[in-house]
N, C-alpha and C positions, 0 to 999 in steps of 0.2 A: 607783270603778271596780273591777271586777274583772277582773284580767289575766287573759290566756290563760295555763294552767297552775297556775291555781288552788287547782283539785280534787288535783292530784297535791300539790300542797304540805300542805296540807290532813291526807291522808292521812298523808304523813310527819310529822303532827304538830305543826306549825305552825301558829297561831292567825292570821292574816289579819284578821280582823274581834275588836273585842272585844265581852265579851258585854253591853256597855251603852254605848247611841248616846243622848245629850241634845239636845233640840231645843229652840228658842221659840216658840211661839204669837204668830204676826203679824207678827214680826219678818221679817227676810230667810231665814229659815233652811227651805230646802226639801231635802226628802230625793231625793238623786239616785242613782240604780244604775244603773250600765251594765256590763251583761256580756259581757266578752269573751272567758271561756272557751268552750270546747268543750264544757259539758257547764251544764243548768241548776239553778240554784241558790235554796236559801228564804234568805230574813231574814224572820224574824217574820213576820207577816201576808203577806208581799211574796213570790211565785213570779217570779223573773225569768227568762226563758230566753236560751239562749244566743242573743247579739247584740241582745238586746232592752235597752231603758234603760225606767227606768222615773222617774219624779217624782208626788211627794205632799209639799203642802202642808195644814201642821195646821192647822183651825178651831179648836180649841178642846185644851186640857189634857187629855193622858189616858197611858196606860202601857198600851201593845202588848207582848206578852209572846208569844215562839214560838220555835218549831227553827229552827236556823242551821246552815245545812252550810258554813259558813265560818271555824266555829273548833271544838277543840278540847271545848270542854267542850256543844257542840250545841245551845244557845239564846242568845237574844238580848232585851234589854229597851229595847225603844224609849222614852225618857220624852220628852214632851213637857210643857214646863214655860209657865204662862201667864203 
């Protein structure tokens, strides 16, 4: 989840998210984001906007690599492990 006031944390330099999320292939492990800031937000591959949630479940092993406006150092590496 991403709470409302996010983005201002963010700015002041507080990481929220770190820059590498592990996942299973097949397992129970579904990627879930719900945003509740004010303002919309990337992880990797993933544009959520504000008040939207989003879910993806992996088919198959792979490493998503993209911009994160939720931390600090501004990307993110999703691995998904099979």
């Amino acid at each position: 989840m991403i709470p409302q006031g996010t983005y201002d944390l963010v700015r002041r330099g507080h990481d929220e998210l770190p820059s590498d999320i592990r996942l299973r292939v097949g397992g129970r492990d579904t990627l879930v984001i719900r945003n509740d800031d004010i303002v919309d937000h990337t992880i990797g591959p993933f544009f959520i906007r504000s008040g939207e949630t989003i879910r993806q479940r992996f088919t198959r092993a792979a490493v998503f690599q993209g911009v994160c406006s939720l931390n600090d150092v501004g990307y993110v590496n999703i691995v998904v492990e099979g």
